[in-house]
N, C-alpha and C positions, 0 to 999 in steps of 0.2 A: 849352598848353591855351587859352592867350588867341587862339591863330592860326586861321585859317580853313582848312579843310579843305586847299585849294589853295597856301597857302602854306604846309606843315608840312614842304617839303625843306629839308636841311642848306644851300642854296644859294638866293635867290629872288633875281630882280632886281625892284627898285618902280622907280615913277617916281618924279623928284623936277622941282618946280618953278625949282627954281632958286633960291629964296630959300629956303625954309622951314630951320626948322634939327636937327638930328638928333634931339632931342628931338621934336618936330612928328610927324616920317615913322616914328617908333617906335609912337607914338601913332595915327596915322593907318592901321596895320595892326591894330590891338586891343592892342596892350599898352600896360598903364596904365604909367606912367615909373615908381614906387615897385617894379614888379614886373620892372623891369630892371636887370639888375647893371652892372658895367664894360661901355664900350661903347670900340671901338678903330676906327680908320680907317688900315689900312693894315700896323698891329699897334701903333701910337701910342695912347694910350691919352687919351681926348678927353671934354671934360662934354658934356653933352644938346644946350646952348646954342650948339654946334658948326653950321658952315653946310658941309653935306659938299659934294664937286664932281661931277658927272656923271662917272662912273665907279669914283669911291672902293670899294674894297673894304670893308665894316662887317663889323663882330661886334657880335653884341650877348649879353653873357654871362647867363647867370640869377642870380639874386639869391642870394648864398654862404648856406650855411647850416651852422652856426648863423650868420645875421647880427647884427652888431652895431648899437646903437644909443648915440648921444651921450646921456652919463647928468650931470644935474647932479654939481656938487660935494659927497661924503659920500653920492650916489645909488647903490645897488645894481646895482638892478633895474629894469629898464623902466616904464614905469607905462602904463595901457591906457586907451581909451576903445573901445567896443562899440558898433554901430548899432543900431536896432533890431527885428533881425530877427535878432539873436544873446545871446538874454535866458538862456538854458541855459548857451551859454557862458562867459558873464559868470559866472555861481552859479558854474560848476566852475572857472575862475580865481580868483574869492575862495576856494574850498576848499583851491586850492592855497597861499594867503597874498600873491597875485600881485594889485599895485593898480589893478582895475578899476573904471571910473566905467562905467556903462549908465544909461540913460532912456529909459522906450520910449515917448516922445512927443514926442523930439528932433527936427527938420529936419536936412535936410543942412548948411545955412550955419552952423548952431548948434552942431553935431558938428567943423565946421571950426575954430571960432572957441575952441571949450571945447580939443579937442586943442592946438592952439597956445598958449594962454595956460597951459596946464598942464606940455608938452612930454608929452603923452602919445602915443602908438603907435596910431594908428586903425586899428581892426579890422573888414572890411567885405567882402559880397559882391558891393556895390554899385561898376561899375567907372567908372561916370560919376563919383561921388564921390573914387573913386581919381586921376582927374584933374582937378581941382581944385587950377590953380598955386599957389594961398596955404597949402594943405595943405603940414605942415613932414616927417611923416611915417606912411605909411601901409604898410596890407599886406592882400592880401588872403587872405581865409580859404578853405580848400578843403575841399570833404567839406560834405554835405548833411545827415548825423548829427552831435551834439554830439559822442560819442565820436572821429569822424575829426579834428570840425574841432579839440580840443584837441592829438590828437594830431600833426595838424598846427602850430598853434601852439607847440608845445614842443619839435616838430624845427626850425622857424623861427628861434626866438631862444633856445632851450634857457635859461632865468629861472632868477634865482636864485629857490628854492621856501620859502616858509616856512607849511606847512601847517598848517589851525585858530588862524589868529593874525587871519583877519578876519569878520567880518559875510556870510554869503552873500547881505542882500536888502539893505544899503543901504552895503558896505564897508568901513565903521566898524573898525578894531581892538579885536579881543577880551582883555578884563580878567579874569581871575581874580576871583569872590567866594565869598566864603562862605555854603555850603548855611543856615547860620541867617539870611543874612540876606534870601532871599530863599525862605523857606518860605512862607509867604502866598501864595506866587504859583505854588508848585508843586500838581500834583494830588498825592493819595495815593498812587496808584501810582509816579509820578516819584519822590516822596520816599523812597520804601521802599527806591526798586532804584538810585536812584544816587545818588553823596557829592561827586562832580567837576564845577563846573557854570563857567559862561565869561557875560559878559555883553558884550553891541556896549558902546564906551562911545560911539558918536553916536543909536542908536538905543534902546538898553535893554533887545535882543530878547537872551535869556536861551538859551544852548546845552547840552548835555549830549550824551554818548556813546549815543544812543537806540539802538531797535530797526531803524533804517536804518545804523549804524555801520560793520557790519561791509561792506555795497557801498559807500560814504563811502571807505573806509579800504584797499579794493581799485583805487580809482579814484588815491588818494591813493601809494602803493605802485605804481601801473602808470607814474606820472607822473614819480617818483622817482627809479626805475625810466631811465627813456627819456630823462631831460635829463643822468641820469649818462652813460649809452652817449656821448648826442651830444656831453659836452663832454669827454670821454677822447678819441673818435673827433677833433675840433680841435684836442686838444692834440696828437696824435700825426703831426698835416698839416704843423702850425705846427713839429713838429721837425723833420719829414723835410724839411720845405720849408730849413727852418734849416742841416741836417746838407749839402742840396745846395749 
């Protein structure tokens, strides 16, 4: 999808300068390096920072999926950061319990700078951003509708999911309180019709099982859903690959 029309055969020849290094000439046809998988020369299997020779035969494979991501020590799950032209996103990755940081009045250097010091996953349409050599780890989102681009997202790196456990507007993790203690705050009608209530504890924003619940909890079940397929579908690669 990155490639131009002209070059989308299984075979192209480029130019190369002579110095530049395969990393460089990857880039220099539209693909951002994060969205390139193993690259080989010859069938030798080479990093980006490689200096190919006039004639080298390349591969350059696509980015394995589910991909993995280097996870701190005691870490899960990936942790995320969103540009900001992916604010819908963000919401439906916190409903998944998946930890996402969003700002929608980040810069790009600031997006750089937050990802790295946090080891988060930068999530971006943006492919100028994408290449950005200080950037530790990136990826870019496909699909124009929120629905796709999650979908995509969860075939990508198929996360571990801990549903309703965060904040949809500022990511906070959600605490268990008690309906008495936060009846003051509820209308009458909220109070009547539910007894189970969740509070952000960074923000204070107060959740319940509303009258949106049941699409919440469809989205939540579709996602469930799609990251079990993809990591049954891995595990069963990782055997056969094994069994060969």
């Amino acid at each position: 999808m990155f490639l131009p029309a002209a070059r989308r055969e299984p075979v192209s020849r480029v130019p190369w300068d002579g110095t530049s290094t395969l990393g460089h000439v990857v880039e220099s046809l539209g693909v951002p390096l994060p969205e390139a998988g193993r690259l080989t020369v010859g069938g030798t299997a080479v990093e980006p920072s490689t200096r190919p020779s006039a004639g080298d035969e390349v591969r350059v494979d696509p980015v394995p999926r589910p991909q993995p991501v280097p996870l701190d020590p005691g870490q899960e799950a990936p942790r995320f950061l969103l540009d900001v032209h992916l604010g819908t996103l963000a919401r439906r990755m916190r409903l998944l319990g998946l930890d996402t940081a969003y700002h929608n009045d980040m810069d790009d250097p600031a997006l750089v700078v937050q990802a790295n010091a946090e080891r988060r996953v930068l999530l971006t349409q943006d492919r100028g951003l994408l290449r950005r050599r200080a950037l530790w780890f990136g990826a870019y989102v496909r699909g124009s509708r929120p629905d796709d681009q999650l979908r995509d997202l969860l075939d990508r790196f198929a996360p571990v999911l801990r549903p309703w456990t965060r904040c949809t507007a500022c990511n906070g993790v959600l605490v268990p309180v008690d309906k008495e203690e936060i009846e003051r705050d509820l209308e009458a009608g909220t109070r009547r019709s539910y007894d189970v209530y969740g509070r952000c504890g960074d923000c204070g924003q107060l959740y319940w099982r509303g009258a949106h619940g049941d699409r919440l909890e469809k989205i939540v079940e579709e996602a469930t859903r799609q990251v079990e397929t993809a990591r049954t579908a891995a595990a069963g690669a990782r055997a056969a690959v094994s069994d060969g």
